[in-house]
C-alpha positions in Angstrom: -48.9 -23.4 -37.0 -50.1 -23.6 -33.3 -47.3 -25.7 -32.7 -44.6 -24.1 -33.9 -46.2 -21.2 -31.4 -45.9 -23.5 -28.7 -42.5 -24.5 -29.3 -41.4 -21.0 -29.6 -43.6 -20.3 -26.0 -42.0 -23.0 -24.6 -38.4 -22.3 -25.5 -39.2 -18.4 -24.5 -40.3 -19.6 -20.9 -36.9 -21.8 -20.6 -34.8 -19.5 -21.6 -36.5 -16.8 -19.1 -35.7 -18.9 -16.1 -32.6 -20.1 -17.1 -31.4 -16.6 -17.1 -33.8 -15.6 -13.9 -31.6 -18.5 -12.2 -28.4 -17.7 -13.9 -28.6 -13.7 -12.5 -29.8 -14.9 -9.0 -26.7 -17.2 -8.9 -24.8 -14.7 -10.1 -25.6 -12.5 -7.4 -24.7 -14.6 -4.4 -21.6 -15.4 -5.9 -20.8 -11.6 -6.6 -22.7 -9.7 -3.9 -22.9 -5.8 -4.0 -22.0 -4.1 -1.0 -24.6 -1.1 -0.3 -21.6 1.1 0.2 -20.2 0.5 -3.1 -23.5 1.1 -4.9 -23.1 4.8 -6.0 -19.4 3.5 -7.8 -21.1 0.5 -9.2 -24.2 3.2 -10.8 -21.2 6.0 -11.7 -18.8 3.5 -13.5 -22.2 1.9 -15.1 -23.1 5.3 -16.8 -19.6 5.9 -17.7 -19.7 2.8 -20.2 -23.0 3.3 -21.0 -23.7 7.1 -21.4 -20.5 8.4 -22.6 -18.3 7.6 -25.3 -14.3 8.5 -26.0 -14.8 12.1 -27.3 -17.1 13.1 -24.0 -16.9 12.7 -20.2 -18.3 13.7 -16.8 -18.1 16.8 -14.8 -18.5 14.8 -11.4 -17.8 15.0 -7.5 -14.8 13.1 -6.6 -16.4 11.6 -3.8 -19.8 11.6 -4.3 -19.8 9.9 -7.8 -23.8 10.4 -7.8 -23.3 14.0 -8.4 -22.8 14.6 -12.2 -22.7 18.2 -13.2 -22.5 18.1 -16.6 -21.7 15.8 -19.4 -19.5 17.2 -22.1 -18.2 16.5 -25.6 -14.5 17.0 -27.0 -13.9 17.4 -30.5 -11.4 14.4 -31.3 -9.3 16.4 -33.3 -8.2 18.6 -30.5 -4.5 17.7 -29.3 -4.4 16.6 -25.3 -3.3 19.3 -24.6 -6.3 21.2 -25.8 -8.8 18.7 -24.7 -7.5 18.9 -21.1 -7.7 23.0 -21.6 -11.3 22.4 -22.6 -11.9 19.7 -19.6 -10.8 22.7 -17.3 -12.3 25.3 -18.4 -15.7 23.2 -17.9 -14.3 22.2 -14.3 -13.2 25.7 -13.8 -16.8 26.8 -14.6 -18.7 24.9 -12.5 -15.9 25.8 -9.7 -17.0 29.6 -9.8 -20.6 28.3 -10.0 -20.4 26.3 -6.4 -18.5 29.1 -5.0 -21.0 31.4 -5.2 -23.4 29.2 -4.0 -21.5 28.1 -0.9 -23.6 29.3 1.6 -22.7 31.6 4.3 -21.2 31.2 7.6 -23.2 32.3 11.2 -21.9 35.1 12.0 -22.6 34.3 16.0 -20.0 32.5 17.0 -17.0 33.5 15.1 -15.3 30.2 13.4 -11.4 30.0 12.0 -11.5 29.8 8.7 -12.2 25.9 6.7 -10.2 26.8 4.4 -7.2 29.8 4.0 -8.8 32.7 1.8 -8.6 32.2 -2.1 -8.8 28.4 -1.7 -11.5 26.3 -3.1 -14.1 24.8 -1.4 -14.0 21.6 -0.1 -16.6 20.8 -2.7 -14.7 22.3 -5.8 -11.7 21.0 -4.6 -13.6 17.4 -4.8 -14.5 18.0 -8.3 -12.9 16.4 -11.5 -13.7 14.8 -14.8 -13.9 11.5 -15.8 -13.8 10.1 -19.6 -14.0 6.6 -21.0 -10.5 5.6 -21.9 -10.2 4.1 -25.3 -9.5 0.4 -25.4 -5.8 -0.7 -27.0 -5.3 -2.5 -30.0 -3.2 -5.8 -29.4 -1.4 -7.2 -32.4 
């Protein structure tokens, strides 16, 4: 019995740095810009948080801002799920409006943006779902 326990240790421990050399390898091969590391995280959760019937609420830009994650019913035409996508967009829009916070009065600016346009942060702001993978035949 103790050997079949060291067997098993043994092929445990070779398979651990097999793999520990195979990821190292792996990375100089592929290396990871630091810029690129919030897209690399983003597109990560996408395929591993959220399935076809849910997406994100995200910045546009700043893909480490998530607002919300959120479900569609999958028997809800397009056209309805993209009414539902934008009504979520649409309230998180209002949300960051109010929030945007106010201007010095000192020195008097022009306007960032002409009056009854977005922010440049809601402007930024769109959702993102998992695309379902076609069927080849």
């Amino acid at each position: 019995m103790s050997r079949a326990r060291s067997a098993t240790a043994l092929v445990l421990t070779v398979a651990a740095v097999v793999w520990t050399v195979g990821a190292l390898a792996q990375e100089s091969l592929f290396p990871r810009p630091a810029e690129l590391e919030p897209a690399v995280q983003f597109w990560t959760r996408v395929y591993t948080e959220v399935d076809t019937h849910s997406g994100f609420i995200h910045d546009d830009l700043r893909l480490d801002i998530v607002y919300e994650t959120i479900k569609v019913a999958d028997d809800l035409s397009s056209r309805e799920r993209r009414r539902h996508i934008e009504h979520a967009i649409d309230t998180y829009q209002a949300i960051l409006n109010k929030l945007e916070p106010p201007k010095p009065r000192q020195v008097p600016l022009p306007p960032l943006k002409p009056p009854g346009e977005p922010s440049m942060v809601v402007a930024r702001m769109r959702g993102t779902k998992r695309r379902r993978r076609r069927r080849r035949i």
